[in-house]
C-alpha positions in Angstrom: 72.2 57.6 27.4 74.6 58.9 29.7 75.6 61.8 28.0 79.0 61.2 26.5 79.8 60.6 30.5 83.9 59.4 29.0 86.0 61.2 26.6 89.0 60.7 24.0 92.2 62.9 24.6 93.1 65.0 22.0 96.8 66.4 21.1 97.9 69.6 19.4 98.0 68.1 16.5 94.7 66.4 16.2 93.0 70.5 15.7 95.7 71.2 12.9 97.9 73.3 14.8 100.2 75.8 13.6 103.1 76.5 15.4 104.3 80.2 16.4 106.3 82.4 18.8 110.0 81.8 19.9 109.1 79.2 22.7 106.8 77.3 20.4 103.3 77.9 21.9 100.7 78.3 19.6 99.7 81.9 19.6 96.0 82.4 19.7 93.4 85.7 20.1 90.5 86.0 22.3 87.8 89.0 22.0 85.4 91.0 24.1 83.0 90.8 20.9 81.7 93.7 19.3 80.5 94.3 15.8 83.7 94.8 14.6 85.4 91.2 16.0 84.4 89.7 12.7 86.3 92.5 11.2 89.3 91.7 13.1 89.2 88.3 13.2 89.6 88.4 9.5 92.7 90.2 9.8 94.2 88.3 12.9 93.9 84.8 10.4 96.0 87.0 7.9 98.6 87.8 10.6 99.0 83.7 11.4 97.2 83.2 14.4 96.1 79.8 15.1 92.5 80.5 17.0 90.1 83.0 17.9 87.8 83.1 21.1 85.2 85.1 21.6 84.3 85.8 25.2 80.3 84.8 26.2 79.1 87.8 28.4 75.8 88.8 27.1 75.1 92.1 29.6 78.4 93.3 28.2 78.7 92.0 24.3 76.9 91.3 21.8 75.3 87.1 21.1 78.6 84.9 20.8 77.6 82.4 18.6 76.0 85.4 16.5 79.8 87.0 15.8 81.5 83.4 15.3 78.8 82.6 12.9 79.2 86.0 11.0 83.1 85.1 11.2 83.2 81.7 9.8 81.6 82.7 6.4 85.0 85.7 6.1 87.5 83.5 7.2 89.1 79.7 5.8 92.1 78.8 8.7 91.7 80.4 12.0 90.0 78.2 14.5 86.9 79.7 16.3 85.1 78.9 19.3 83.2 80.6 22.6 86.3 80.8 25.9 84.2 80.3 28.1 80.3 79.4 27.6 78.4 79.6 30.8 75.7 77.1 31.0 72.9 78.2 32.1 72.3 80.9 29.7 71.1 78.0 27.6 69.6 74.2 27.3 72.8 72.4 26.4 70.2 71.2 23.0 70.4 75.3 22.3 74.2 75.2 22.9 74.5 71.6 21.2 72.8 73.3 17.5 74.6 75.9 18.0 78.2 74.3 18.1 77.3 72.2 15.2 76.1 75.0 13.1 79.1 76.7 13.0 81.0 73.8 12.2 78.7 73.6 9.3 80.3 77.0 8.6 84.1 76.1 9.8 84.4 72.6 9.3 87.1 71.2 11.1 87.9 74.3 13.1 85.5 74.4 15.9 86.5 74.0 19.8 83.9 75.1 22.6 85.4 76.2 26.1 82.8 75.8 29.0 83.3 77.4 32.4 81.6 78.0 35.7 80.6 81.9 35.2 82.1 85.3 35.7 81.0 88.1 33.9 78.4 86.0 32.2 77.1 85.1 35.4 77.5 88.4 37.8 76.3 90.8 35.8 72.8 89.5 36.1 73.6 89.4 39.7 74.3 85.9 40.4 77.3 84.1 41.6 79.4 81.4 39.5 77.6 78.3 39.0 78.6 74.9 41.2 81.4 72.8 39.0 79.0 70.0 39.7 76.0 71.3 37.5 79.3 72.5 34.9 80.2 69.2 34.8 77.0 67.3 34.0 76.1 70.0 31.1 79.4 68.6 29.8 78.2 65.8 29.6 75.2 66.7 28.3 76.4 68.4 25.2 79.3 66.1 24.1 76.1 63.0 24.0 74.0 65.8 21.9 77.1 66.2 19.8 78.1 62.6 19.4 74.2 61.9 18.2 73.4 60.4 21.4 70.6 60.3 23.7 71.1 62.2 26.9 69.1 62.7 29.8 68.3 66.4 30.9 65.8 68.0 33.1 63.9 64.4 33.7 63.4 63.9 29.9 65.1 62.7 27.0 67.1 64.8 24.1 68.2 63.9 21.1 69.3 65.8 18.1 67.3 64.3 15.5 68.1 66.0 12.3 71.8 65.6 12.8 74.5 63.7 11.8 77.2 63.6 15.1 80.1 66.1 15.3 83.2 66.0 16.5 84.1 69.1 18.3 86.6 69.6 21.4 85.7 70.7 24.5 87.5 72.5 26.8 86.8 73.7 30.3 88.2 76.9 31.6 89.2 76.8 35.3 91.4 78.3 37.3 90.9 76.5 41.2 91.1 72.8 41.8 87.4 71.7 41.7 87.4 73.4 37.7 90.8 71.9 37.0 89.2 68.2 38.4 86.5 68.4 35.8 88.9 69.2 33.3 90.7 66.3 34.2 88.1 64.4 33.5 85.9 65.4 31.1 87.9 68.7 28.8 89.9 68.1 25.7 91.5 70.9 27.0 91.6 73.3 29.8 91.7 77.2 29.8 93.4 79.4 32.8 93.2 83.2 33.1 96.3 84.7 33.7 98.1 81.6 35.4 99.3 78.3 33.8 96.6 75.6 34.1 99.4 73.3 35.9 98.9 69.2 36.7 100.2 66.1 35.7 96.1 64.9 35.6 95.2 68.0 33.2 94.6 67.9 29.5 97.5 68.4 27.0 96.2 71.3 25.5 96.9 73.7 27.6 96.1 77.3 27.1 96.2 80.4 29.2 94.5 83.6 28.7 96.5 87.1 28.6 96.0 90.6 27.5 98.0 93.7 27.2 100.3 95.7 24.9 103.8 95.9 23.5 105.6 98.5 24.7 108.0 100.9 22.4 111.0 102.2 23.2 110.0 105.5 24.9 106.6 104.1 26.3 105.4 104.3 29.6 102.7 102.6 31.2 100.9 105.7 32.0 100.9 107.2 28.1 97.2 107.5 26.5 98.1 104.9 24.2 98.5 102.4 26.6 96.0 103.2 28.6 94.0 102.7 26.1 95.1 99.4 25.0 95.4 97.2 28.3 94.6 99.9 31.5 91.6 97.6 31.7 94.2 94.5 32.6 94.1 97.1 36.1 90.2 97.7 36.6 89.9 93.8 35.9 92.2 93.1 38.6 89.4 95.4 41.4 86.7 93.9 39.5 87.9 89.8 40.7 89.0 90.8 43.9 85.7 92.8 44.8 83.7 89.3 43.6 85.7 86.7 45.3 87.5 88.4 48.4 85.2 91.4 49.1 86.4 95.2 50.2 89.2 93.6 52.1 91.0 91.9 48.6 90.6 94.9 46.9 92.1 97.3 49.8 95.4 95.5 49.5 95.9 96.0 45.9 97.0 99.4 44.5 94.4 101.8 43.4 91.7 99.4 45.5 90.6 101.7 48.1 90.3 104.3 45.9 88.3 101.9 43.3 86.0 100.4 45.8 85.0 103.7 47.2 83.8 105.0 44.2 81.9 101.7 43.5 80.1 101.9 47.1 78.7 104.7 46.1 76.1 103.0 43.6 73.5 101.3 45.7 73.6 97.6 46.9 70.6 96.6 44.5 72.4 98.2 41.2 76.0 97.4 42.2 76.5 93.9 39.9 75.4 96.1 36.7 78.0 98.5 37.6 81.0 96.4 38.9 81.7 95.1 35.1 81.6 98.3 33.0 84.3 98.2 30.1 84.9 94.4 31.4 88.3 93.7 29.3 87.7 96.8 26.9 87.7 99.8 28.0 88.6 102.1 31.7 85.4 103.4 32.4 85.7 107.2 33.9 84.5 105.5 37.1 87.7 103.0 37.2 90.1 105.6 35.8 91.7 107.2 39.0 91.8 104.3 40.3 94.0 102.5 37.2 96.3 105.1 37.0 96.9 105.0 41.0 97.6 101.3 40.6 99.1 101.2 37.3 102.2 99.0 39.1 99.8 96.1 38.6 99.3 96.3 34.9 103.0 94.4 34.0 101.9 91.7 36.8 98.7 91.4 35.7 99.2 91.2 32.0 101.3 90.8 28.8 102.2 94.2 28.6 106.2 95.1 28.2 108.8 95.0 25.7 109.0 92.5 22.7 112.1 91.0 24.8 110.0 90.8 27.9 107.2 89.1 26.1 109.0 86.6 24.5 110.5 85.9 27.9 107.2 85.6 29.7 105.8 83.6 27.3 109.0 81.0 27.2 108.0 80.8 31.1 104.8 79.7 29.9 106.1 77.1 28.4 108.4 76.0 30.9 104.8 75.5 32.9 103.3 73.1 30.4 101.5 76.1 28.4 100.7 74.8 24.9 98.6 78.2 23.5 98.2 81.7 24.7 94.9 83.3 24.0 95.9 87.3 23.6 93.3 89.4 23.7 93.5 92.8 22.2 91.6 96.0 23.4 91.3 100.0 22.4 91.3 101.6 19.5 93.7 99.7 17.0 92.6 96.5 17.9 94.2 95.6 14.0 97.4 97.3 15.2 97.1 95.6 18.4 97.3 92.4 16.8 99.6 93.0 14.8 102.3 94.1 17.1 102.1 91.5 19.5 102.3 88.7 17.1 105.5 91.1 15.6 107.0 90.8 19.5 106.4 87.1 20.1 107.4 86.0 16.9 
């Protein structure tokens, strides 16, 4: 009755992993879901990658489980899961029948990540929840999974039709109180942008990236790329506006000019505007401000040549990375996908 409080550790190999990419990582996709995802989750399993996430941001996209579900029934190898679930959009029982259902669908390639809140969570105008409250929903839903009873809101739950399920759960963190509780309770632990790093952490390791491969002749101004990974920029104001305020976003390229125009919405409305084209497109708001502070967009993501990806990515592994979750935007998300598993192969 405790809820699954303890928890196995899982390797690489226990999720049948396939290895890619010159340092060895498994090379994974992650999705701002649309109604096309299924579409291109199809052809990213063609291509050889090992996962696919789909982001859980229900202002923004459309119902996670809704597009993995859709997905499982097109697809046979590619693992599937939600990076990251936020909690209190749903009764861990609701998130619990919903993880087992799709591994009904995929059996045997099923992993949930679980995280505090970003998008999910500040586009309904509240902040990211406390790791605490994270940490005992964990618990919650690996009892529910394992067929146990747990003990939530001062009454008991059980899934009583159910035969238990093993599915991993991650957590994905990026400060120290997210990285404890993946310490102690995640199969696996997700970062965005940086290396989750600790001798404590999981072994499956994975880190979040998006962008674009660069040609020859490319620059990072061109429509093209724009298009595919300008939003790598506008996420950039977006974090520093919600965790450091005007201040943090002044200091980056393109901030002043980015917060301006978003102080010009009114205080009540601002959290539905803050997130527009969150990880898939520039809005016309966010534009000027991208292109003034396009510097950022080789820091803040995957984009460069084949060479320089394969080089970042062999860093990755020098930090303890195990999988990179690349997540394709713009107009050719299939070409997308295709050319950056081309460059890091």
């Amino acid at each position: 009755m405790n809820g699954g409080a303890g928890r196995h550790r899982r390797t690489m190999t226990d999720v049948n992993t396939v290895k890619m990419g010159t340092a060895g990582i498994d090379i994974s996709c992650a999705f701002a879901p649309s109604s096309s995802t299924p579409d291109h989750i199809v052809v990213a399993e063609q291509l050889g990658y090992q996962r696919a996430w789909c982001y859980d941001s229900p202002a923004l996209y459309p119902d996670v489980w809704m597009v993995l579900a859709l997905t499982a029934v097109r697809t046979s190898r590619i693992g599937l899961g939600p990076a990251v679930l936020i909690p209190s959009l749903r009764h861990p029982m609701v998130s619990a029948a919903a993880a087992a259902g799709l591994a009904d669908l995929a059996p045997g390639r099923v992993a949930v990540a679980i995280g505090a809140g970003f998008t999910g969570r500040y586009t309904i105008g509240q902040p990211p929840m406390r790791w605490a409250d994270v940490a005992a929903y964990i618990r919650a839903l690996r009892g529910l999974l394992r067929g146990e009873e747990v003990l939530w809101d001062g009454a008991l739950a059980k899934m009583l039709e159910r035969k238990p399920v093993d599915v991993p759960l991650l957590v994905g963190a990026d400060g120290p109180k997210g990285r404890a509780v993946a310490a102690e309770l995640g199969d696996g632990v997700l970062g965005s942008g940086l290396p989750p790093t600790g001798d404590d952490l999981p072994a499956w390791r994975g880190v979040l990236t998006f962008g674009t491969v660069l040609g020859p002749d490319e620059a990072l101004t061109d429509e093209r790329v724009m298009d595919a990974a300008g939003h790598a920029v506008a996420v950039a104001y977006h974090g520093a506006w919600e965790r450091r305020g005007a201040g943090g976003v002044d200091r980056l390229p393109g901030g002043r000019l980015w917060r301006e125009a978003i102080e010009q919405i009114a205080p009540e409305r601002r959290h539905l505007a803050v997130h527009e084209g969150h990880l898939s497109r520039v809005t016309d708001r966010d534009l000027p401000a991208v292109r003034a502070g396009i510097e950022l967009l080789p820091k803040m993501s995957l984009t460069g040549t084949p060479a320089q990806l394969r080089d970042r990515i062999a860093r990755f592994q020098q930090d303890g990375v195990t999988e990179v979750l690349y997540q394709p935007a713009g107009r050719d998300i299939p070409g997308e996908l295709e050319r950056f598993i081309a460059a890091v192969r």
